[in-house]
C-alpha positions in Angstrom: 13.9 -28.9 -32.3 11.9 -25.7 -32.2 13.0 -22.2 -32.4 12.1 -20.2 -28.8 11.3 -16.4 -30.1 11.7 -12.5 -28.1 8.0 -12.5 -28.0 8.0 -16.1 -26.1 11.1 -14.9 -23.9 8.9 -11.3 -23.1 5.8 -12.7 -22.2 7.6 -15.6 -19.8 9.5 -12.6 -18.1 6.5 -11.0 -17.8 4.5 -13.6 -16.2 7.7 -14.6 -14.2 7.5 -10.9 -12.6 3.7 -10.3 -12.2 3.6 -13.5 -10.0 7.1 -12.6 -8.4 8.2 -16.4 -9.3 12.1 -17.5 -9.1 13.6 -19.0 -11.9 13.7 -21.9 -9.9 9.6 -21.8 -8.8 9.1 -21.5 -13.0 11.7 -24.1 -13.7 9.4 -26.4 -11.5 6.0 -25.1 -12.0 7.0 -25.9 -16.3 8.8 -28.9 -15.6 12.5 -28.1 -16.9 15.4 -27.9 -15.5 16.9 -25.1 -13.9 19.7 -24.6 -16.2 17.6 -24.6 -19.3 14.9 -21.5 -17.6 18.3 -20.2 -17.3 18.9 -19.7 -20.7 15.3 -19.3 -21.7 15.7 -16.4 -19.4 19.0 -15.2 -20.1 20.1 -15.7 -23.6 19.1 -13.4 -26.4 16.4 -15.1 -28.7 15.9 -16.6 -31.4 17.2 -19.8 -29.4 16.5 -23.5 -30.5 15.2 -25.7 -27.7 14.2 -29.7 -27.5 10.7 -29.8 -28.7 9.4 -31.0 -25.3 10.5 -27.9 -23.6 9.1 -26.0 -26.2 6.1 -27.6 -26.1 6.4 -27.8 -21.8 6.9 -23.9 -21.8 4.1 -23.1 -24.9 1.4 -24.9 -23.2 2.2 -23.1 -19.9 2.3 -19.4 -21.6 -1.1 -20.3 -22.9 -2.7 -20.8 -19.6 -1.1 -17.4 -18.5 -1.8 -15.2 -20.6 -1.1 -11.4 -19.6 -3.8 -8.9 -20.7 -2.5 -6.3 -21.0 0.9 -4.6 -21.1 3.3 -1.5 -21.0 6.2 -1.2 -23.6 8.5 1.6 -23.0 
């Protein structure tokens, strides 16, 4: 088990809007289900995950990173 944080949840919603994916388009493009992006999206953080979707969803936040941002 590993321990999905805010930050992790921000910069997937981020990503998520930028490229104007569905949950469901994320949920494939990572490789979970669409119940679990569902509560990777939707439930407040810190949230404890399987360690493959932790792993499924790190790996995929890597290779999109966002370079900069605006926090208001």
């Amino acid at each position: 088990m590993d321990i999905f944080t805010e930050e992790q949840q921000r910069q997937l919603l981020i990503v998520k809007g930028l490229n104007r994916m569905t949950r469901e388009q994320l949920a494939k493009e990572i490789g979970v289900s669409l119940p679990t992006m569902t509560k990777l999206i939707n439930h407040s953080t810190p949230l404890i995950v399987q360690s493959n979707v932790y792993h499924s969803v790190s790996n995929w936040l890597n290779s999109h990173t966002v370079v900069a941002t605006q926090d208001k």
